[in-house]
C-alpha positions in Angstrom: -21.3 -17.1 -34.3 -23.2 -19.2 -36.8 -23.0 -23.7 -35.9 -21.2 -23.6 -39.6 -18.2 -21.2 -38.5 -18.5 -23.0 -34.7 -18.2 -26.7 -36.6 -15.5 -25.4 -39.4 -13.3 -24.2 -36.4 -13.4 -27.2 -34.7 -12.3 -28.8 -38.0 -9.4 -26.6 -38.3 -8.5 -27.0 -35.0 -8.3 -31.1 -35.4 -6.3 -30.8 -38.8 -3.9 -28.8 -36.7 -3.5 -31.1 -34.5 -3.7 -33.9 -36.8 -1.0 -32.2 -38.8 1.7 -31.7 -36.0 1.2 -35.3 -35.2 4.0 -36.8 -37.6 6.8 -34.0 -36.4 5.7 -34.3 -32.8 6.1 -37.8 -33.0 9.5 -38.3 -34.3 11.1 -35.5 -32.5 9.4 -37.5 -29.3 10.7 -41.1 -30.4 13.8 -39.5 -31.0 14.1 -38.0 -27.8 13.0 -41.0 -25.8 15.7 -42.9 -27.8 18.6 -40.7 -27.1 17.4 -40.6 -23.7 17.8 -43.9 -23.2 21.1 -44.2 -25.1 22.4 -41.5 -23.6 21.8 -42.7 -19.5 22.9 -46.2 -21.3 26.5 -45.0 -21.8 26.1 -41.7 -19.2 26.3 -39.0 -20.8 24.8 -36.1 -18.7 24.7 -33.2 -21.7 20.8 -32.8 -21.8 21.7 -31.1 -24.9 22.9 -33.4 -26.8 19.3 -34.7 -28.0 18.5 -31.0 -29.8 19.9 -31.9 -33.0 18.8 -35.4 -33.9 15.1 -33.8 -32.4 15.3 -31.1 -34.9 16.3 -33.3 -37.4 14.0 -36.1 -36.9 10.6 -33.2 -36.8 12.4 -31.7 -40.2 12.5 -35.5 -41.9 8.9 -35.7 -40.7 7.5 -32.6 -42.4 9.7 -33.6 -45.6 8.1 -37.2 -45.4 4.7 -36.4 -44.7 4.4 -33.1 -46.8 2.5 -34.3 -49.4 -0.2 -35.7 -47.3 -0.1 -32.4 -45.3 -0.8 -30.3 -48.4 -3.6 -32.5 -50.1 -5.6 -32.2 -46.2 -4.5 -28.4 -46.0 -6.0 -28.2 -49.6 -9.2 -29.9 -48.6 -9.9 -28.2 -46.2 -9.0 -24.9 -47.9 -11.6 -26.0 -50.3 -14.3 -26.9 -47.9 -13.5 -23.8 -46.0 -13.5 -21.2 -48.7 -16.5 -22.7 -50.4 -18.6 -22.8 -47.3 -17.6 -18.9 -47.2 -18.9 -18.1 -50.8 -21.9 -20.7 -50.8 -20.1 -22.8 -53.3 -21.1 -26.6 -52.5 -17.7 -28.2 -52.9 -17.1 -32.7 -53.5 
């Protein structure tokens, strides 16, 4: 494999990760909130944190989706220029 396609995999596999952050994160906070509420006033239901998890990831992804498409599209652009030769700013 050429050091381009090694380098531009690495990249995507950054702005994957960099992209899950926001929904990971909330669905975590959430979680670790109910948690806490939930031992607070003892409720033993360890499903009762699904929801508001879902929920909270969702909100996330509907929050952050504009920044998510402008670094998808970047990349894209970087990506599929590198692929045809194009030199892309």
């Amino acid at each position: 494999m050429p050091t381009e396609a090694l380098a531009m995999l690495s990249e995507a596999l950054w702005l994957a990760l960099l992209l899950a952050g926001p929904p990971a994160a909330a669905a975590w906070l959430t979680g670790i909130t109910l948690s806490l509420l939930a031992d607070r006033i003892g409720a033993r239901d360890p499903t009762l944190s699904a929801f508001p998890r879902i929920a909270a990831a969702l909100g996330a992804i509907a929050v952050a989706s504009p920044w998510i498409l402008e670094q998808t599209l970047a990349f894209g652009r970087v990506a599929f220029g590198a692929a045809l030769g194009l030199s892309v700013e």
